[in-house]
Steps between C-alpha positions, in 0.01 A plus 500: 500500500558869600538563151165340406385760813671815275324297156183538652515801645621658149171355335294636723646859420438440151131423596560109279293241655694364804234150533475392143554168272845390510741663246838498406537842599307442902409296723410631829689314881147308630433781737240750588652874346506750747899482563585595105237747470657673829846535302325586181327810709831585665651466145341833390694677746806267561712323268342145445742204581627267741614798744145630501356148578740372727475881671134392579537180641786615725273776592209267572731270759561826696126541530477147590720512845381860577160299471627190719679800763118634511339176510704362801481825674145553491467128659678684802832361435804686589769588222769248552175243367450748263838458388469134524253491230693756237843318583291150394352650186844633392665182582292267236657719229796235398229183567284621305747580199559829547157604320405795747628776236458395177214605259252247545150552692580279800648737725250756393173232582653430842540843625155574401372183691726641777335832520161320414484253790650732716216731479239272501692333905408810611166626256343521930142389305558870315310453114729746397867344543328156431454636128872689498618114589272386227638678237823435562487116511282526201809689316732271672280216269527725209924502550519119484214242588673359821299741651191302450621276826576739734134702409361184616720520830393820547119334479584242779679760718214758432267238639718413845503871522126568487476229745719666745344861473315679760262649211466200302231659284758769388762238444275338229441796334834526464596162376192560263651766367861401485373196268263709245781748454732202387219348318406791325851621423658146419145293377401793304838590366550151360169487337561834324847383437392198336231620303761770331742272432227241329567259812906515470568697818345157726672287199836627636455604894290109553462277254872487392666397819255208541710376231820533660623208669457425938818338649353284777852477668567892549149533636540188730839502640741735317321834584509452837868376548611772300333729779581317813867464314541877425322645844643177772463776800181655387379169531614454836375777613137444370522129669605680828192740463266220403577319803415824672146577296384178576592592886321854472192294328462256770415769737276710317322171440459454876454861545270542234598809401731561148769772569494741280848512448497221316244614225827643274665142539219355383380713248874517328530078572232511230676699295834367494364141452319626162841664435661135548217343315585782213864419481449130485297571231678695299828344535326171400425653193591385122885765458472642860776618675567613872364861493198309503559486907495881537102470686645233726796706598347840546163409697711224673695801587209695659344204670847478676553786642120530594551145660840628719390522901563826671659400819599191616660266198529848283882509556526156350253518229664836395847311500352212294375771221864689520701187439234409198579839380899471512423110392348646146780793489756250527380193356311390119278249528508241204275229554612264139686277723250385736269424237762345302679275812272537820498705767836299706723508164393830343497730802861619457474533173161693498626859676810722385625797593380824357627637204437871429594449171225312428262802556673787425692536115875501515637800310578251256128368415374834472781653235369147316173620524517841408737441172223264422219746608717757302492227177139442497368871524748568215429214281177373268192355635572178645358153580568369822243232643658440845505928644235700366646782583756476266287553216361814623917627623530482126217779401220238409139427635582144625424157383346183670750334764554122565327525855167651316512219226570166796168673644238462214372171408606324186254609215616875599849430573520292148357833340760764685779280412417499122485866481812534683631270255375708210619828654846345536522333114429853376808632748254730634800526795836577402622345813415190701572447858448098695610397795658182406391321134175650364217296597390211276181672322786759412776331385401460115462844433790621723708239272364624212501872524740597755889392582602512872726802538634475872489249779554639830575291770530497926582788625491693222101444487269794613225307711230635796630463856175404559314202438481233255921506299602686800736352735315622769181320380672177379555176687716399215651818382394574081793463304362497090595729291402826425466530039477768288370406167527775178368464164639295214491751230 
């Protein structure tokens, strides 16, 4: 995936059409292109690669808990809840499979919804930062369509906060214009955006994932045991401060009279339920994996530390938050077994100690993957279907990858595959690359034109540590075989 990030990016230097029919040399990830065309800009000046990309997103997480410091603070918070919030963020990074810092547009999105929702807590019925806001969660849409869910928060909270403003009148105006600067910016852009791409650009960012398979199950059940398995004292804590809201609600009810204090717990509840609602979502979602539950754990995060009493039951809520964060230090959360046996037989199974290893290359991986890098930049063009970055480590322009060609439907995926076929029976690639045998649609023509040349095996195999034939991002850890195919003749 972060090399289909780098693929993209590199078209969009070249000024070729990014949202076009599917080809055998592209097909775009299903989502909305300001991420690639951010490295392809910084690609002018920088070299263009995974550094650059994965530079950016690491960048954009630092923005995120400077914005979550600023958020908490400004809701009059002092800095050890400050620190509660950053210390949660940081702590979903193994849950969530380690996808923080790699070159895909997630991390980016979030810290713009960060900064975006942030601004718009504390907009104070002022037109001006309404629209700052605006823009930002309309870019945040434009980085990856998740965004889409929390604009809509931002809607429902707007509205609780223009009913709880002194000048309501003011307030309006700026809800008003927080919405018609995301409608113009996000509406507009995908109706110019569609009619330059002859409709392609809403083929890919709408109309394609409604063909992508909903797991019931993950939505239903596994979603939330995953979180309540992963975070057990974050929960606690938020059914120790529930008890307590429903306390402080009681007497305003009798009082008649809403503190204001509680306006930020309110206005972030909203939030971090449309960042549960967007997790669920997403992980329940046709090839998902668990970086899907970034939103949940980040504005969880905030709404935590916003939710923390100053006072009396602060010592033990901040206790409850330190022993969550030395929990997810210490401990990797693996919920397979549960699902697999039940909760009573697959608890012990379902946590294991942390591994650095499984995070960080051993000196050993990363000679592997520099002799390989080393190989690739030396050799011909190659073919390589699973890491599309491969392709362009070898001096070429790229080709379509096996994600791009699962996402199209079949009268466009039947058409890529034949002129990958015919690009391979006229060895158009002096070297193949497949992660285990070649796919079925493949296999004639590999037969036919190309002999396998080496097999490379465990260890010796160069894989992500992130992710899908990671062992970091595997249940069942990927053991096929990495195969280098060269021509007959």
């Amino acid at each position: 995936m972060e090399g289909g990030s780098v693929h993209q990016a590199l078209r969009v230097q070249q000024g070729l059409p990014v949202y076009a029919p599917p080809s055998a040399e592209f097909i775009p990830f299903l989502y909305t292109p300001l991420y690639p065309a951010l490295l392809a800009l910084l690609g002018a000046v920088f070299p263009l690669g995974l550094a650059l990309g994965r530079v950016v997103s690491v960048a954009a997480f630092a923005a995120a808990c400077a914005g979550a410091w600023w958020i908490v603070g400004r809701e009059g918070k002092p800095r050890a809840h400050q620190l509660a919030a950053v210390g949660l963020m940081c702590a979903g990074f193994v849950f969530t499979y380690r996808f923080y810092d790699v070159a895909r547009a997630d991390t980016l999105m979030l810290a713009l919804i960060v900064w975006g929702l942030g601004l718009w807590r504390h907009a104070d019925a002022r037109p001006g930062r309404a629209a700052l806001a605006g823009l930002l969660l309309a870019l945040a849409f434009w980085t990856k369509q998740t965004a889409a869910l929390f604009i809509l928060a931002a809607g429902v909270a707007g509205l609780y906060l223009v009913f709880r403003a002194a000048r309501r009148r003011r307030a309006l105006l700026a809800l008003a214009t927080l919405v018609l600067v995301i409608a113009a910016i996000d509406g507009g852009g995908a109706l110019v955006g569609a009619r330059a791409t002859g409709g392609w650009l809403w083929n890919y960012i709408y109309e394609l994932h409604q063909t992508h398979a909903f797991n019931h199950e993950r939505f239903t059940e596994k979603s939330w045991g995953m979180l309540l398995h992963a975070a057990p004292l974050v929960v606690a804590l938020l059914a120790l401060r529930g008890g307590a809201a429903l306390t402080s609600v009681a007497r305003a009810a009798r009082a008649r009279r809403w503190p204001v204090a509680a306006d930020g717990a309110v206005f972030w509840g909203i939030i971090a339920a449309a960042a549960l609602l967007a997790s669920a979502l997403g992980y329940s979602t046709q090839w998902a994996e668990a970086n899907a539950f970034m939103p949940a754990v980040w504005f969880g995060a905030v709404f935590v530390a916003v939710l923390l009493p100053v006072g009396r039951g602060e010592p033990l809520a901040l206790a409850l938050v330190g022993l969550q964060l030395g929990f997810s230090l210490l401990v990797e959360p693996r919920y397979q077994p549960i699902q697999r046996d039940g909760a009573r037989a697959g608890l012990s199974e379902s946590y294991a100690w942390q591994d650095p290893w499984r995070t960080i290359p051993t000196p050993a991986q990363r000679r592997r993957a520099a002799s390989l890098r080393a190989e690739l930049s030396a050799g011909p063009p190659v073919f390589a279907l699973h890491h599309p970055m491969w392709p362009l480590l070898a001096g070429g322009d790229g080709h379509v990858g096996a994600m791009g060609i699962h996402d199209v439907p079949p009268e466009h995926r039947a058409r890529v595959e034949a002129a990958v076929r015919e690009q391979l029976d006229r060895v158009a690639y002096p070297v193949l690359w497949f992660e285990g045998p070649p796919p079925a649609w493949l296999r004639g023509v590999v037969r036919r034109r190309y002999r396998l040349e080496r097999r490379v095996r465990g260890d010796d195999r160069v894989r992500p540590m992130t992710g899908f034939m990671s062992d970091a991002g595997m249940v069942t850890p990927y053991r096929r075989e990495q195969l280098r195919y060269v021509p007959r003749s």
